[in-house]
VOGU-3710 file (C-alpha; in Angstrom, 3 decimals, decimal comma):
1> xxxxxxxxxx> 59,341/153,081/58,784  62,321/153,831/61,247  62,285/157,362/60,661  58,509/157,535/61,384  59,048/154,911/64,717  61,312/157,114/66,280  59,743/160,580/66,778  56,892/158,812/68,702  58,795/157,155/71,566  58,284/160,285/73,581
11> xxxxxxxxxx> 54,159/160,356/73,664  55,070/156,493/74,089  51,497/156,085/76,985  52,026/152,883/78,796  49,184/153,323/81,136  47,093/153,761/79,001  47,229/150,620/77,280  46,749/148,967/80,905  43,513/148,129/79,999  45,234/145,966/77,320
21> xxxxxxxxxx> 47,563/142,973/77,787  50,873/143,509/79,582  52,105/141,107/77,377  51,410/142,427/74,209  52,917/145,893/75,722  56,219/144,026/76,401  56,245/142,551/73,468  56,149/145,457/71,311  58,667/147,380/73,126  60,978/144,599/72,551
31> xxxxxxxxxx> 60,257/144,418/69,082  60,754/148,048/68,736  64,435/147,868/70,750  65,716/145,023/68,319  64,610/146,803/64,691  66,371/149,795/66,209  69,511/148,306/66,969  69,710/146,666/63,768  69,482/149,643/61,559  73,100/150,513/61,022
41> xxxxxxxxxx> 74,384/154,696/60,093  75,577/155,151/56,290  79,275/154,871/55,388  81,184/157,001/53,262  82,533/155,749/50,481  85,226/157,361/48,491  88,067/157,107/46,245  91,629/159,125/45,317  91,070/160,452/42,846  87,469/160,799/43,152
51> xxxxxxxxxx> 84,828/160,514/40,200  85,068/156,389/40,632  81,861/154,403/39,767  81,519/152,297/43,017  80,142/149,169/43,100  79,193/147,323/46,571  77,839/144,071/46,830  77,181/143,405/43,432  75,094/146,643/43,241  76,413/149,682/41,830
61> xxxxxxxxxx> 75,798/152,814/44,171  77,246/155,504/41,986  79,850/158,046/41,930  82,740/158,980/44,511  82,107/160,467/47,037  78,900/158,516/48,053  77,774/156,758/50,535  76,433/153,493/51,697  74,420/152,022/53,828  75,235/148,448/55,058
71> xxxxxxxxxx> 71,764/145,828/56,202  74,577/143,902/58,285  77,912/143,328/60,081  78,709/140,537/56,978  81,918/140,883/54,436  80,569/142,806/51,653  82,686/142,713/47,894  83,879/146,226/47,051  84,875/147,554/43,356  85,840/151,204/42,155
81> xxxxxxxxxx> 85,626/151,590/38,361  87,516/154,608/37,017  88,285/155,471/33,094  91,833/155,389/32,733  92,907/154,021/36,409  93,072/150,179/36,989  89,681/148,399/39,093  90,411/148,105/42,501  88,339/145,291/43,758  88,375/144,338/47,725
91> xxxxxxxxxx> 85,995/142,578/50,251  85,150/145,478/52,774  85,109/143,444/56,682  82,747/145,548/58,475  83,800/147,018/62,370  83,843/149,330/64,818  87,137/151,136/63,223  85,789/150,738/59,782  84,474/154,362/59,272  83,883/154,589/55,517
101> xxxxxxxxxx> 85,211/152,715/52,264  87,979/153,394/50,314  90,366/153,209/47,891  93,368/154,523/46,269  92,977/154,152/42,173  96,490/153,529/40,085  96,387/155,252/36,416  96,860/152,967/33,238  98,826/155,672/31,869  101,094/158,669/32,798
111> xxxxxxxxxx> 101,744/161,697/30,352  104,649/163,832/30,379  105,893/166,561/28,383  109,094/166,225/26,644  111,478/168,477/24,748  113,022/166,271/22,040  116,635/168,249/20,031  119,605/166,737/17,897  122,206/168,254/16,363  121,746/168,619/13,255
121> xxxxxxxxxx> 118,266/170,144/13,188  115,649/168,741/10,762  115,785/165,199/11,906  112,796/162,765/12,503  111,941/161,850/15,429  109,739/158,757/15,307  108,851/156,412/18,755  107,883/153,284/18,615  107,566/153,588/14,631  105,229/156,655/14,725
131> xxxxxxxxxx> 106,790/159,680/13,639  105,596/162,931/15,573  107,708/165,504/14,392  111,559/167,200/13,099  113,839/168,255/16,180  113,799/170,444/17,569  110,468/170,072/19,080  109,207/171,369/22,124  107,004/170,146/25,298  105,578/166,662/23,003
141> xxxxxxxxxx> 103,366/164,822/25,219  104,361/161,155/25,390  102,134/158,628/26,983  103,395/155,534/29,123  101,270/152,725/29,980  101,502/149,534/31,525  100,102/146,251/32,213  99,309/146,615/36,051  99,321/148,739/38,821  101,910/146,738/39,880
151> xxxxxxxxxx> 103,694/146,614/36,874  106,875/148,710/35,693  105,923/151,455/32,990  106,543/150,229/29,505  109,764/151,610/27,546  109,049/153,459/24,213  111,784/153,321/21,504  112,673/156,621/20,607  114,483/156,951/16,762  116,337/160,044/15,638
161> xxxxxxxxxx> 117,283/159,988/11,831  118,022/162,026/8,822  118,916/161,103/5,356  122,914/160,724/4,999  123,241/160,021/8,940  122,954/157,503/10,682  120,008/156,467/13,003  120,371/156,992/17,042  117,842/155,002/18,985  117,025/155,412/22,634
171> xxxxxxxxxx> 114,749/154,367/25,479  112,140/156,682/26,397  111,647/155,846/30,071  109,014/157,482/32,633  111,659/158,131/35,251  113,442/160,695/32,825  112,764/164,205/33,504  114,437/165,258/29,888  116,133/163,381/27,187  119,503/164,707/26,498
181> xxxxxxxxxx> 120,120/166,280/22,991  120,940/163,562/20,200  124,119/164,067/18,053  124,557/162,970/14,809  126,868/160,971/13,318  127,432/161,933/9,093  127,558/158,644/7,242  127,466/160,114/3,752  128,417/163,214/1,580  128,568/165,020/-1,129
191> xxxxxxxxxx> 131,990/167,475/-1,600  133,034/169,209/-4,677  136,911/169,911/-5,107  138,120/172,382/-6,578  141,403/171,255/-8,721  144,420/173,979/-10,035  147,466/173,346/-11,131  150,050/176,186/-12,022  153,770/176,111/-12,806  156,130/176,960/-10,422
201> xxxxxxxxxx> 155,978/180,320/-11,394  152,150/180,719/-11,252  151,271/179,869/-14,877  148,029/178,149/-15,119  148,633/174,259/-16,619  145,944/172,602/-18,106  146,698/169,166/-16,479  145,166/165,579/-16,419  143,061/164,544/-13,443  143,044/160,598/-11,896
211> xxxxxxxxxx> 141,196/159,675/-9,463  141,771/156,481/-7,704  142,943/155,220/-11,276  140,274/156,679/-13,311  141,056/160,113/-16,029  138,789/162,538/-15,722  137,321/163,792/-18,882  138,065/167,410/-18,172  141,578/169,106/-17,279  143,430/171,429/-14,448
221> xxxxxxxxxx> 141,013/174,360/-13,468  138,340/171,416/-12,834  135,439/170,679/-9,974  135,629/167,052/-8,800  132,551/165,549/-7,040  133,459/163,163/-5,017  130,542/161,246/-2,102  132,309/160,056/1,156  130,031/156,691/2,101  130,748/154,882/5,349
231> xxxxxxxxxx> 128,723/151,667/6,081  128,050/153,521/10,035  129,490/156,004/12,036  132,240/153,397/13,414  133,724/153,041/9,950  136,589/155,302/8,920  135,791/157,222/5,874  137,176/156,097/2,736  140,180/157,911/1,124  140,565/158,749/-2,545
241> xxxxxxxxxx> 144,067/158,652/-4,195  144,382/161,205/-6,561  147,096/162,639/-9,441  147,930/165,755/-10,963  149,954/165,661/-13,730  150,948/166,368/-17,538  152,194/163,224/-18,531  155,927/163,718/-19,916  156,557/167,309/-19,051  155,136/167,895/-15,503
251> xxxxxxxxxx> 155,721/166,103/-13,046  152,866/163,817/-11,239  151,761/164,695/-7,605  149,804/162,801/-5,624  147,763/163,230/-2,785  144,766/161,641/-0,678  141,496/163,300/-0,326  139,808/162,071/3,214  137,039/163,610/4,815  138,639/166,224/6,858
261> xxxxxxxxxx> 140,504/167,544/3,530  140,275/170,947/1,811  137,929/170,916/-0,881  140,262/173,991/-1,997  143,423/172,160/-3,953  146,175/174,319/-5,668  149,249/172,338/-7,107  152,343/173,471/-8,379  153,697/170,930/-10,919  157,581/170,726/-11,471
271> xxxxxxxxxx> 158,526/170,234/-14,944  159,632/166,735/-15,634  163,539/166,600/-16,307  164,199/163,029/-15,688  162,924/159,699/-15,887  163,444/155,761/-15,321  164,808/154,323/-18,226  164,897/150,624/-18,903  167,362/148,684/-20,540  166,275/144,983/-21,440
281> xxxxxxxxxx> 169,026/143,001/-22,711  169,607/139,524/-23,412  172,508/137,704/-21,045  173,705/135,382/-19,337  172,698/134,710/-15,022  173,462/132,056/-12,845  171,315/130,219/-11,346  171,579/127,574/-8,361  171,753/124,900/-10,773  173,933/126,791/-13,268
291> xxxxxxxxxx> 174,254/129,477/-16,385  170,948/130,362/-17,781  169,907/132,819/-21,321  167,886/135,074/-19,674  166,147/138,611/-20,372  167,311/141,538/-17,762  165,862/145,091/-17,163  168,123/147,370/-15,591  166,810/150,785/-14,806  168,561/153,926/-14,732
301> xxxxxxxxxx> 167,886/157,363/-14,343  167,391/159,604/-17,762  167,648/163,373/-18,569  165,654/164,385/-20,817  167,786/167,061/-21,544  169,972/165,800/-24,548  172,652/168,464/-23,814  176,294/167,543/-23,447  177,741/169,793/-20,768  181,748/167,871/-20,521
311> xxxxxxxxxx> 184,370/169,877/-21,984  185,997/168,496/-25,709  183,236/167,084/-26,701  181,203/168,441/-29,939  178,310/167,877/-32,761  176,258/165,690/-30,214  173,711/163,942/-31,845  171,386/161,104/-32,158  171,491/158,338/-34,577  168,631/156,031/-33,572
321> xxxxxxxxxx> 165,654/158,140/-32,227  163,496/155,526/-30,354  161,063/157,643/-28,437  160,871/157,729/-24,819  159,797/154,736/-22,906  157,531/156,496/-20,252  155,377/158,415/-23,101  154,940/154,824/-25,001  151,328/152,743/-25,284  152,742/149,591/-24,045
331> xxxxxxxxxx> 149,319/147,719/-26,359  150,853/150,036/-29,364  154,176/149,549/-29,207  156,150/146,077/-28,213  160,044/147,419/-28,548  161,676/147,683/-25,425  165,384/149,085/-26,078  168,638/148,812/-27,984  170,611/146,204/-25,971  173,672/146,436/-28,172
341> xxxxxxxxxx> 175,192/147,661/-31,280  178,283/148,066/-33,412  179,912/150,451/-35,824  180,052/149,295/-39,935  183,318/149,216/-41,343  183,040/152,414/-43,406  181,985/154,453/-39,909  178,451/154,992/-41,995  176,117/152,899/-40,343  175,233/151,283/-36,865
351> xxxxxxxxxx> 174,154/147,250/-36,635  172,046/147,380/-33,197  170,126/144,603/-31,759  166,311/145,305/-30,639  164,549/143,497/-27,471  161,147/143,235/-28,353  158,834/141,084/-26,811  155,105/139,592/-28,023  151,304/139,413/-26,867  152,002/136,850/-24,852
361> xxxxxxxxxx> 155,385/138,909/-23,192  157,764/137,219/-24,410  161,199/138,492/-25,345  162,970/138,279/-28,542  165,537/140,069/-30,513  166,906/141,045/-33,764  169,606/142,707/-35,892  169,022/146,237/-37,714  170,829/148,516/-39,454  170,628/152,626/-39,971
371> xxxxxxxxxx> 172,962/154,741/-41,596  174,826/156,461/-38,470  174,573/160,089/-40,164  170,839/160,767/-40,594  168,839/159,997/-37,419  165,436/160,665/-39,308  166,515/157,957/-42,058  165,301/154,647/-42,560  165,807/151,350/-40,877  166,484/147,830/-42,733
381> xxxxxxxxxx> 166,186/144,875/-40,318  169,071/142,321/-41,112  167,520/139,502/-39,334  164,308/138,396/-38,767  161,805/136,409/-36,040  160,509/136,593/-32,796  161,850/133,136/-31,369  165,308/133,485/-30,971  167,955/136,110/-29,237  170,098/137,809/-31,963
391> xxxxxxxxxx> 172,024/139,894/-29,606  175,850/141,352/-29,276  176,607/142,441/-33,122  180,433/143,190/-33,723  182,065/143,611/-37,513  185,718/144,073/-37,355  187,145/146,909/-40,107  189,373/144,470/-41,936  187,870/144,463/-45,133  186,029/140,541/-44,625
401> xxxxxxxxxx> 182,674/142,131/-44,016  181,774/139,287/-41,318  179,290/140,034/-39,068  179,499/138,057/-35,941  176,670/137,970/-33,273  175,373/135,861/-30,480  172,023/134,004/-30,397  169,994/130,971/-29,430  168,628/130,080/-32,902  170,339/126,826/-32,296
411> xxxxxxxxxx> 169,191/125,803/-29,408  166,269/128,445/-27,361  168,338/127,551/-24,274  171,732/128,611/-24,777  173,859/131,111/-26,770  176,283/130,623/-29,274  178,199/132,276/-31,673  176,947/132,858/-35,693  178,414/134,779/-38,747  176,718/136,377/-41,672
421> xxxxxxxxxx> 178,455/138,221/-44,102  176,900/141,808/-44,734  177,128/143,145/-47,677  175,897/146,520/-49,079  173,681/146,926/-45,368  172,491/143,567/-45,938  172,970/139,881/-44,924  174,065/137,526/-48,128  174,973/133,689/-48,403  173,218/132,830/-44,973
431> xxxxxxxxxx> 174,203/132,553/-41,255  176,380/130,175/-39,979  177,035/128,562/-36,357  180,787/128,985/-35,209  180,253/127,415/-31,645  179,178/123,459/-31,437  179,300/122,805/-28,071  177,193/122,541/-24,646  178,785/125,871/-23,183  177,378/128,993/-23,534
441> xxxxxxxxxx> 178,990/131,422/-25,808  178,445/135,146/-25,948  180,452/138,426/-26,703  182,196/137,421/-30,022  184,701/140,330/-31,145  187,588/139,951/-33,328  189,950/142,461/-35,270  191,621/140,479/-37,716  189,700/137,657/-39,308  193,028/136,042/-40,586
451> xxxxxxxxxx> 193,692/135,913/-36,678  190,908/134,164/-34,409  188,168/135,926/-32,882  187,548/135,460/-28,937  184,414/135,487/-26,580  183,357/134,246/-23,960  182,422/130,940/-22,590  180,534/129,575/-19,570  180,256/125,770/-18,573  176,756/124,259/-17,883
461> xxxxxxxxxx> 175,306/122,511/-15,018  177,987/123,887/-12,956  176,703/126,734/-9,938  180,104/128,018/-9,308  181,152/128,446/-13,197  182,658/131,346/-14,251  183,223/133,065/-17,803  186,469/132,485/-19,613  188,159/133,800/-22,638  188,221/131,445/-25,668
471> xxxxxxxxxx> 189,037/131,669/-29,126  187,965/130,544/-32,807  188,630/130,719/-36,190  186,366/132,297/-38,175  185,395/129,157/-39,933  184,721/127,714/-36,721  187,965/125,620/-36,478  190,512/125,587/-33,681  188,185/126,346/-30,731  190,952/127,324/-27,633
481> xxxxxxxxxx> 190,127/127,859/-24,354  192,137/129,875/-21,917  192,820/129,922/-18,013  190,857/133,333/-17,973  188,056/134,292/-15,978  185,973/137,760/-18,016  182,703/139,034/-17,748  183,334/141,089/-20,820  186,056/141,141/-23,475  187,146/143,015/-26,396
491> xxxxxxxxxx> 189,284/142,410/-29,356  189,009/145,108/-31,695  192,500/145,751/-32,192  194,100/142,846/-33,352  197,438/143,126/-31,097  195,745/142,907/-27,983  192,765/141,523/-25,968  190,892/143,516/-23,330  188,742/142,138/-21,046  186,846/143,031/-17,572
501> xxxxxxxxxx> 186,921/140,859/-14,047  185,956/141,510/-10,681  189,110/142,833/-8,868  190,158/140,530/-5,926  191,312/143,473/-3,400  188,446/146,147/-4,402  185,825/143,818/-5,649  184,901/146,255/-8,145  185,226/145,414/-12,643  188,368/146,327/-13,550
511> xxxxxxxxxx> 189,790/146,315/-17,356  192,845/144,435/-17,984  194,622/143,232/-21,461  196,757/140,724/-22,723  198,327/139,711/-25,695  196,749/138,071/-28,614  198,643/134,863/-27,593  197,299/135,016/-23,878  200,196/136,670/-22,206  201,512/139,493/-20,456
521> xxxxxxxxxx> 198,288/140,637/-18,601  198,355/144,247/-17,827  195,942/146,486/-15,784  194,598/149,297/-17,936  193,651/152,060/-15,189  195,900/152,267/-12,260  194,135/155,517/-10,562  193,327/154,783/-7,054  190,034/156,843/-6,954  188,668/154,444/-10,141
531> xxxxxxxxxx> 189,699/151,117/-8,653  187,411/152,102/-5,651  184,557/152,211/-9,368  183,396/149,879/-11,624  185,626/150,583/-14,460  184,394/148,253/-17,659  183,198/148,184/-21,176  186,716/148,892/-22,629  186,806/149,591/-26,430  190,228/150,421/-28,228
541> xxxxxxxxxx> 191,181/152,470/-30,810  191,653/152,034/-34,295  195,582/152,262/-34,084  195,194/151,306/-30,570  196,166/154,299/-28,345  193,498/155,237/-27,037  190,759/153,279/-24,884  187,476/153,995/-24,069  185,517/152,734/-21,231  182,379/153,359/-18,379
551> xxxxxxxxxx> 182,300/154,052/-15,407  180,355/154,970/-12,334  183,133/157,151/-10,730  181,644/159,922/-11,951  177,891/162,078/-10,018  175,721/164,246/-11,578  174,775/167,623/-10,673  172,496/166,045/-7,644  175,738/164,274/-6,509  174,466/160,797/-7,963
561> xxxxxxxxxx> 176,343/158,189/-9,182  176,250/157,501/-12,844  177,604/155,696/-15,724  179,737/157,712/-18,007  182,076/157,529/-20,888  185,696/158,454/-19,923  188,813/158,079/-22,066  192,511/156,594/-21,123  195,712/156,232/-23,147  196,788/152,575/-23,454
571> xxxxxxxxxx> 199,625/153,076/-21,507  197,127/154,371/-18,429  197,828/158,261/-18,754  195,350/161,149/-19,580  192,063/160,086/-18,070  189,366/161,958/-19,195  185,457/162,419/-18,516  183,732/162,542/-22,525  180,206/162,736/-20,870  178,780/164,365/-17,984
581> xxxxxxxxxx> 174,872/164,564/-18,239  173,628/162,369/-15,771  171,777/159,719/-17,903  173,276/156,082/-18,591  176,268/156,423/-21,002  177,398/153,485/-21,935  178,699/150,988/-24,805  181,237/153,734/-26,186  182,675/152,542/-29,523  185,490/154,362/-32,283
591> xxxxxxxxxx> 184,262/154,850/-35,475  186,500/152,656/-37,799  186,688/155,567/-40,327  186,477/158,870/-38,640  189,021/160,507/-36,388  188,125/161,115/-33,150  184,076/160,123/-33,769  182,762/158,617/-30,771  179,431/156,629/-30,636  178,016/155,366/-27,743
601> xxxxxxxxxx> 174,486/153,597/-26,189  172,816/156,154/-23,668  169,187/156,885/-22,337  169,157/160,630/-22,253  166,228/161,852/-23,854  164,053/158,916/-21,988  164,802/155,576/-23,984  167,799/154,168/-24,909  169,500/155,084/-28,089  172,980/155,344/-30,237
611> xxxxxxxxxx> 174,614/158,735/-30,202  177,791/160,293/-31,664  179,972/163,039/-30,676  183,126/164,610/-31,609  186,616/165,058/-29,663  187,402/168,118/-30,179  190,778/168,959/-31,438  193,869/169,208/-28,761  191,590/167,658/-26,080  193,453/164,743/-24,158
//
């Protein structure tokens, strides 16, 4: 109707329609004036990015760019509707500067292209819980959305694993133009080690493998598989002790396997030529409250080579053959060592006491006898138990045949001193307690049993008591005491008693003697370099020349110091070293019927046994 009304304003005839009413004339003009005015242009309407369903005044008017025409000059309610952008809804206020209608849409979402690597290759890469792919992997579209226009874009959890490492996690953000490489940490594998073990000289050894305490079922050339674990990458990795070794003749190295170790491991073994040797003997130690029985170990080095290297000495050779200690099943075998011994009367045969101990560990002791010239032959046990201490045998070569020895049968706390007579190698008519008293007696030795036979006594209770010499009879009558502090005495010739103390000016043991009666004390070695030594053990000879003794004044061939045998004329001249090997010689002891036949207690070889040698002829 407006288009039509306006192309015939032109012909517009006012005269003509004089003949009408002016008025009606007037009136239509005016009419025609206000519906033109009121009949407003169209206005754009458009949105960024265009394509937006627009909806004006409750009436949708289709897609950007359109256009619109407005009936008035009143607020109208504007909305844009795009897939993938958030509505934009507005109330349009119509005016002279308002030219068109518009509006700028925000997306829901925003897609970018990302590059995703780790090191090492092959790993998942999952965000938020959906895996897409194994690095590396190239130009992966990741969408971001959020909640409003207004709102930040939403984080995505990006995850990075592979079996045996651990997991990286990392915020996927839509600021980030890349994401940096990921890198790895290992938290478990798998190594095999390759195990060798040669001789020094480059001769394969078929040796035992232990790892962290367990054998392995297969010897030296082996493959070991061992799995490093760590709970995460923070975690050190674990270490594994291992040993190489052939138990008794090469010797054991150890090493730790860690993670940055050689799976490549070639060992030389060095033969074993020594060992720890323990000697557990019953004794005496003082406690804060006084003297107690108690077990000791003392260790000391053995050489396992038997060989007898000093000069005069000849025809080495065993007469017990206990095997070595560090080669023993400690659940087969309960026998610990020889703590003590003496020589029979004839020279024939040895009376040793055995530590032993039982299931439950503990100690106990008896007497045994072997003939002293056949180290294969057999052993008769003289006494028998495993309550009491039978330690310290001595049986003087006068013809009476008693056997005297220390033990607790009496009472489990203390020592004393008991006699058996032994007969034929074996024990007849009994044992019988010498000592009745509350001290404790140990060390009995006599050489005449006419005369009495001394030892040594300790006073109970007492924290500051010291050892001192008494006497006996050998019926137990006429116990003596004398003014005499000894940690060790000796009485095997008759004529005189030797004993050991701690020297006042060199604080070392010293061996002194006296008289039968208790007089005349005289030092037996007056060589400054041995005072500086423990000098003890002294044991006299048959016509009473001669003594023998041990001491640590002498090294071994690593410059150690050792416990050997040496030999002294009574009157203090002609010191000589009888042993030289290195192991624990000690105990030395004449043979009543032999000339020159030394035996004595030593641990070469690996446990500790009775041995005999020979002086040879025109040596001091």
């Amino acid at each position: 109707m407006h288009s039509a009304l306006i192309p015939m304003l032109p012909n517009f005839r006012p005269f003509q329609r004089a003949r009408g009413s002016a008025v009606n004339v007037a009136a239509l003009v005016l009419a025609s004036i206000v519906f033109l005015a009121g009949c407003a242009s169209p206005l754009p309407v458009i949105s960024n990015p265009p394509g937006a369903t627009a909806v004006v005044g409750g009436k949708e008017i289709g897609v950007t760019p359109t256009q619109v025409q407005l009936p008035d000059q009143k607020p109208t309610p504007v909305e844009f509707r795009k897939e993938g952008y958030f509505t934009e809804s507005f109330v349009f206020q119509p005016g002279a500067n308002q030219k068109q209608i518009s509006a700028d849409l925000e997306p829901t979402t925003l897609t970018k292209k990302v590059d995703f690597t780790s090191n090492p290759t092959g790993a998942t890469v999952t965000i938020d819980g959906r895996e897409i792919g194994r690095t590396p992997l190239a130009g992966h579209e990741i969408t971001f959305t959020r909640d409003s226009k207004v709102s930040p874009w939403k984080r995505q959890a990006l995850v990075i694993s592979k079996t045996n490492y651990q997991s990286e996690t990392l915020p996927l953000v839509a600021s980030m133009n890349a994401v940096p490489r990921v890198e790895l940490s290992l938290l478990r594998e798998d190594r095999v080690y390759s195990v060798s073990a040669t001789t020094i000289s480059g001769d394969a050894l078929s040796a035992e493998v232990t790892v962290n305490g367990v054998k392995l079922v297969n010897p030296t050339p082996v493959a070991v598989q061992i799995t490093f674990a760590r709970p995460d990458k923070s975690a050190p990795w674990p270490k594994f002790d291992v040993a190489v070794e052939i138990p008794g003749k090469y010797k054991r190295v150890a090493l730790s396997w860690d993670y940055p170790s050689s799976t490549t491991v070639a060992l030389k073994l060095e033969p074993v030529v020594e060992i720890v040797a323990t000697l557990v003997s019953p004794g005496l130690s003082m406690t804060p409250t006084g003297i107690a029985l108690k077990v000791s170990q003392t260790k000391a080095t053995a050489i396992l080579s038997t060989r007898e290297t000093a000069d005069g000495v000849s025809d080495l050779k065993p007469v017990t053959i206990f095997p070595r200690q560090d080669l023993l099943a400690p659940l087969v075998s309960r026998r610990d060592s020889i703590n003590s011994y003496c020589v029979s009367p004839d020279g024939q045969s040895v009376i040793f006491s055995l530590t032993e101990h039982d299931q439950q560990g503990s100690y106990f002791s008896n007497l045994f006898v072997k003939r002293a010239d056949d180290s294969a032959g057999g052993v008769t046990q003289l006494t028998e138990g495993s309550r009491y201490l039978d330690t310290m045998p001595y049986i003087a070569n006068d013809g009476s045949n008693y056997l005297v020895f220390a033990s607790n049968r009496s009472d489990r706390n203390k020592p004393d001193i008991f006699r058996a007579n032994l007969i034929d190698n074996r024990l007849s008519g009994g044992i019988s307690r010498l000592t009745n008293d509350s001290r404790y007696n140990v060390a009995p030795s006599y050489g005449d049993s006419n005369r009495h036979l001394f030892y040594l006594s300790t006073e109970p209770n007492f924290p500051l008591a010291e050892p001192i010499i008494c006497s006996i009879r050998i019926d137990g009558s006429l116990p003596t005491q004398m003014p005499i502090s000894a940690t060790e005495i000796s009485n095997a010739f008759a004529e005189k008693v030797f004993y050991v103390r701690i020297d006042a000016d060199t604080k070392t043991k010293q061996i002194f003697s006296i008289t039968a009666d208790g007089k005349l004390e005289t030092a037996l070695i007056n060589q400054e370099a041995f005072k500086k030594h423990h000098c003890f053990q002294p044991a006299v000879s048959p016509d009473g020349s001669r003594v023998l003794f041990t001491s640590d004044h002498g090294t071994d061939d690593q410059g150690r110091s050792n416990n050997d045998i040496f030999l002294i004329n009574s009157n203090g001249t002609g010191l000589q070293r009888l042993t030289k090997n290195g192991s624990d010689d000690i105990m030395p002891a004449w043979s009543p019927s032999e000339e020159n036949v030394i035996f004595f207690l030593s641990n070469r070889g690996g446990a500790y046994n009775v041995w005999r040698f020979k002086l040879i002829a025109g040596s001091k």
